[in-house]
C-alpha positions as CSV (number, residue, x, y, z in Angstrom):
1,X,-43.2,44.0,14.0
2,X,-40.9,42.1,16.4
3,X,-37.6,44.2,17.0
4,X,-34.2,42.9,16.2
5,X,-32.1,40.9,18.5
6,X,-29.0,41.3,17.4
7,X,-25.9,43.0,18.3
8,X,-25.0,46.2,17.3
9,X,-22.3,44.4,15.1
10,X,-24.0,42.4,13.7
11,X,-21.5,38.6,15.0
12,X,-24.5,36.7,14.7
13,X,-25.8,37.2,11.2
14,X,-26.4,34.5,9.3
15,X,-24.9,35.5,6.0
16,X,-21.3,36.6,7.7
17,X,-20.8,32.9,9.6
18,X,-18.2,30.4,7.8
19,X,-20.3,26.8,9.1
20,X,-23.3,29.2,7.4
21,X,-21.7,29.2,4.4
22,X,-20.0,26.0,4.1
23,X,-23.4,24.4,5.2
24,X,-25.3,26.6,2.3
25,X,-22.3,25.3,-0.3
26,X,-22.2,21.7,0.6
27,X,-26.3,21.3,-0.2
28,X,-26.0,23.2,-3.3
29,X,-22.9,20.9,-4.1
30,X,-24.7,18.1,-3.2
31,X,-28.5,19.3,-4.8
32,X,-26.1,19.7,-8.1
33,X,-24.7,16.4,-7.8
34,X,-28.1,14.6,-7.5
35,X,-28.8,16.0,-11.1
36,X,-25.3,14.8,-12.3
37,X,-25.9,11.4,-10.8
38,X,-29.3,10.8,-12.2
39,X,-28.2,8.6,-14.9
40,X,-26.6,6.3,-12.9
41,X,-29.5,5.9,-10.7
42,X,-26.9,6.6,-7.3
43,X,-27.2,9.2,-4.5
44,X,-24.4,11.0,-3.6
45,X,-23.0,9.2,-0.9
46,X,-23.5,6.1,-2.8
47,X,-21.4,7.9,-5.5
48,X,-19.0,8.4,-2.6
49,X,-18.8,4.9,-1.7
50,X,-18.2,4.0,-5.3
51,X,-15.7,6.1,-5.4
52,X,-13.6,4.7,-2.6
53,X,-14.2,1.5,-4.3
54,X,-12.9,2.6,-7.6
55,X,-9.8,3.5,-6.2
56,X,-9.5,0.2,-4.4
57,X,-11.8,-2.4,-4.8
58,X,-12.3,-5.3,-2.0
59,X,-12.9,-3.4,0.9
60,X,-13.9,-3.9,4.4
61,X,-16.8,-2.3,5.3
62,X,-14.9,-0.5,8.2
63,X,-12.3,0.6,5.6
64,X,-15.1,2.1,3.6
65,X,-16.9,4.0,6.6
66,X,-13.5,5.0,7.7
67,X,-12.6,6.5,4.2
68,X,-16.0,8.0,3.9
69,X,-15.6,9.1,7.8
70,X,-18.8,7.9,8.5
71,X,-19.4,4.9,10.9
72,X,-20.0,1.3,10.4
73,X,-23.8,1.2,10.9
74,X,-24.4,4.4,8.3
75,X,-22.0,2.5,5.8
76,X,-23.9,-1.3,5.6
77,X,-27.0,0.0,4.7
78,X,-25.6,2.3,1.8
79,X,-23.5,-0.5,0.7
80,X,-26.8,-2.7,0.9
81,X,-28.4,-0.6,-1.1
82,X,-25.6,-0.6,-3.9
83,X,-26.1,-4.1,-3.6
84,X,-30.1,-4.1,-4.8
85,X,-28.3,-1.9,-7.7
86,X,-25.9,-4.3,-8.6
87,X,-23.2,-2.4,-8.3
88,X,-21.8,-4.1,-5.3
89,X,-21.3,-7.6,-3.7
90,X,-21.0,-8.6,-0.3
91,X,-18.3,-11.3,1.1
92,X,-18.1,-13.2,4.6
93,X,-14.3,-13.4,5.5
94,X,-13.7,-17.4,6.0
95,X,-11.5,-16.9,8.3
96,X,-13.9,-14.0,10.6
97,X,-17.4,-14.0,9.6
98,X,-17.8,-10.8,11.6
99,X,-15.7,-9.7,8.6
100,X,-17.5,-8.1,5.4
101,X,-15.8,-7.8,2.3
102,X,-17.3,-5.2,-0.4
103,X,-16.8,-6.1,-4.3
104,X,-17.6,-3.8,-6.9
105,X,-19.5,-6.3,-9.7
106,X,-18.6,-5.7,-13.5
107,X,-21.8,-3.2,-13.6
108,X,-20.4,-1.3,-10.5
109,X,-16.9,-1.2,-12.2
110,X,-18.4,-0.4,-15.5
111,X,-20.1,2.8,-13.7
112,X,-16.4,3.9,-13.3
113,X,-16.7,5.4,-17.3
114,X,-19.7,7.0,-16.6
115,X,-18.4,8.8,-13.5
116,X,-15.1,9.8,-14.7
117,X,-16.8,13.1,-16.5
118,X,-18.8,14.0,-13.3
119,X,-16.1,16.4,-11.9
120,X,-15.8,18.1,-14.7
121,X,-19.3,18.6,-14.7
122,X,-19.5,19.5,-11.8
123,X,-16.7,22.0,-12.1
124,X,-18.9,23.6,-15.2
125,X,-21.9,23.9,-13.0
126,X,-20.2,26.0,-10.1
127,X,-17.8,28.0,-12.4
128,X,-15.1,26.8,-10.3
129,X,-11.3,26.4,-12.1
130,X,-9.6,23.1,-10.9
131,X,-6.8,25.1,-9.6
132,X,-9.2,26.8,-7.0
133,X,-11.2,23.3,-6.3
134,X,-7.4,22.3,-5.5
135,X,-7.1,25.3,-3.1
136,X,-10.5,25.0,-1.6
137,X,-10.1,21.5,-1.0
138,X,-6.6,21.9,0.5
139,X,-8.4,24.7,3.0
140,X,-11.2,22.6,4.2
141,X,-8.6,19.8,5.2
142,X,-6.5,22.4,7.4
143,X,-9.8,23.2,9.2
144,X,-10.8,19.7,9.3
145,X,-7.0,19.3,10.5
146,X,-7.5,21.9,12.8
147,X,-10.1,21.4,14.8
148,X,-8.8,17.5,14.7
149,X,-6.1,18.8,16.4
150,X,-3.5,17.3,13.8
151,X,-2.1,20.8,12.9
């Protein structure tokens, strides 16, 4: 048996390190949201893009990635895939082709009543109260803040 390499305090164990545990949350979140979206047929970041789209539809592409804060090229083929779905639609700007409008189409929109009980479900399957989602939430954005350096 190999000996331990750790230090007498044990800094280094896995189990006591935040990005450990906010790493370990986030694919349990996201392994738990893969079984709530199954009857929509969507991934999770698709579900995100929808999402952004929901709240306002007629995007940029760009706006989307940025709202997602993901970049351009991880975006288009995400909201290509949608597209197969027919969820989504796709429009040149006339006036800059470089320019990519996103649509939701009326299934994409229609998608909106399945989604709206996917919190909640959510919120049933981690036993977490809204109130502390609320507080969680509000703490991850002063550490994203944080090491942004916007705080």
């Amino acid at each position: 048996m190999k000996p331990c390499i750790t230090d007498k305090d044990g800094v280094l164990k896995i189990d006591d390190q935040l990005c450990f545990a906010l790493y370990s949350a986030s694919r349990a979140i996201t392994k738990q949201y893969a079984f709530l979206l199954e009857d929509m047929g969507i991934t999770y970041p698709q579900y995100l893009a929808l999402m952004v789209l929901w709240e306002r539809d007629g995007l940029l592409i760009q706006e989307i990635a940025a709202s997602m804060e993901l970049d351009s090229a991880t975006t288009t083929p995400l909201i290509q895939r949608l597209e197969k779905l027919d969820l989504v639609t796709r429009q040149r700007s006339q006036e800059d082709q470089r320019r990519v409008y996103v649509f939701l189409t009326p299934k994409g929109r229609k998608n909106f009543d399945k989604a709206i009980h996917i919190p909640h479900g959510l919120g049933c399957a981690t036993g977490i109260s809204p109130e502390t989602a609320h507080m969680l939430i509000d703490e991850m954005k002063k550490i994203k803040n944080f090491i942004a350096g916007n705080e």
